[in-house]
C-alpha angles and dihedrals in degrees: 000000000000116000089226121083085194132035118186115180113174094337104180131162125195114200099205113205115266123227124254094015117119086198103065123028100141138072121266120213090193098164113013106184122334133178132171140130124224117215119228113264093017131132105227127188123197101197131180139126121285109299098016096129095268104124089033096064081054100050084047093043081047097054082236091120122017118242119243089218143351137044143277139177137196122194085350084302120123106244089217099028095039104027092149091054091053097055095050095064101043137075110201134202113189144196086245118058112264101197142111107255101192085044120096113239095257089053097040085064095038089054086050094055101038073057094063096045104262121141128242094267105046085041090059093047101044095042089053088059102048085047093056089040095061098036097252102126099108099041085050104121094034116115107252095237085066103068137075119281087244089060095039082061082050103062097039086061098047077053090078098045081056089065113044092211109164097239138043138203123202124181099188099332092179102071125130094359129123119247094250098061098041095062091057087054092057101044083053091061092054089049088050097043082055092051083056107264124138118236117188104179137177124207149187087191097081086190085065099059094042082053108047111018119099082189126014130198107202099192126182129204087349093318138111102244094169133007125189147074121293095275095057093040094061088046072071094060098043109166096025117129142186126212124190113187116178106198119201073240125344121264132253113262097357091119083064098048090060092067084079092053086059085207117197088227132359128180130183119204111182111288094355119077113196115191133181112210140187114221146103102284094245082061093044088053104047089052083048087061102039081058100048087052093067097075148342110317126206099180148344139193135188123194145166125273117297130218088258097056086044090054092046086048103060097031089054095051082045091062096037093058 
């Protein structure tokens, strides 16, 4: 048996225009030749802008769209030659909503696991705990089209702790949910990647990922632009540095005088500016100070790249070639 739950070699799709769409009258190079292999109980996050080819590999890795070229397996299956095979062994959260709108929420997750060959009883059970664990209990017998579009998400993620497939794929799991229980259901895919099962996400939520991903692909217009861990990935971004000053109250004109820093991201939150900068550290340091020095300061940290920086970077090079 392979040590890879997921194989890609020269994986390319061509969208080719459609006629009589005004839309769409040109040729689309979406995923232009990627390879990559996934390891068995890894968590695995496929990262890029929007339209970089993200959702697109996916939908390929999914059997949803059909490549143009390449390979790829799931599980040792061929995801064109042995699409059945393939389905059986994966659980899928998508961009677009994958539920059953005129089913209640209970059935909606029954149906999900008859799907996947369980029998009533385990169904039921399995479907009551993934209920209480997303706090779904009480909207159990609601239509789904009845329900927020938060706890629609819910419910297409408790879909895939119904069926216990060995790997998962999550396009922006997150949306629409509230911080606490994102972070249970984060704390849920670790708990999942230790028993054994394989997660390949992607995010818009670079934190996430930093959070969560043992190996991250960060790909751009269809390409690999970076492939590690977390660790590798920031020996890409040496020199890049990230300030966080919190002011009793900020000061006048300070957002101006950063223009001069040319900082890579900046964000200001009320009274706290947080800046990523590329520079050597004794450079970083002296503009820290001569910050600090604009008001009264209540704290102030400085850290090494983040995954984030380290994402900006690389995309922004991309587009300046």
């Amino acid at each position: 048996m392979s040590e890879f739950a997921l194989q890609v070699d020269n994986l390319v799709k061509v969208f080719e225009p459609r006629l009589f769409s005004r839309s769409s009258r040109t040729t689309v190079r979406a995923v232009d030749g990627m390879s990559f292999a996934v390891k068995r109980g890894s968590i695995f996050g496929l990262l890029g802008p929007n339209g970089a080819g993200k959702t697109t590999t996916l939908k390929m890795l999914t059997t949803l769209v059909r490549p143009t070229s390449g390979t790829a397996s799931v599980m040792g299956f061929d995801v064109v030659a042995q699409p059945l095979e393939v389905r059986r062994r994966i659980s899928v959260v998508i961009q677009e909503t994958a539920v059953e709108l005129f089913l209640s929420v209970r059935d909606n997750l029954l149906t999900f696991a008859k799907f996947h060959g369980l029998n009533r009883a385990t169904a039921q059970k399995r479907a009551g705990e993934a209920m209480e664990r997303f706090g779904l209990t009480s909207e159990a017998n609601r239509k789904v089209q009845d329900l927020s579009g938060g706890y629609r998400r819910r419910v297409q993620v408790a879909k895939v702790f119904v069926a216990e497939t060995p790997l998962l794929f999550l396009d922006e799991f997150s949306t629409g949910m509230d911080p606490i229980l994102k972070r249970e259901v984060m704390d849920a895919f670790r708990a999942e990647a230790l028993r054994g099962r394989t997660i390949v996400l992607t995010t818009q939520v670079l934190s996430e990922a930093e959070e969560l991903c043992d190996d991250i692909l960060i790909m751009h217009h269809g390409k690999q632009l970076a492939r590690g861990d977390l660790h590798a990935l920031k020996l890409l971004s040496d020199g890049v540095y990230e300030i966080a000053l919190t002011f009793d109250k900020l000061p006048e004109g300070i957002e101006a005088e950063l223009d001069g820093f040319a900082p890579l991201r900046r964000k200001v939150n009320h009274n706290t500016l947080e800046l990523a900068l590329k520079a050597g550290e004794a450079q970083v340091l002296e503009w820290a100070s001569r910050l600090a020095r604009r008001g009264r300061l209540l704290h102030v940290e400085l850290s090494g790249a983040s995954l984030e920086d380290i994402f900006v970077e690389l995309t922004q090079k991309e587009v300046q070639k």
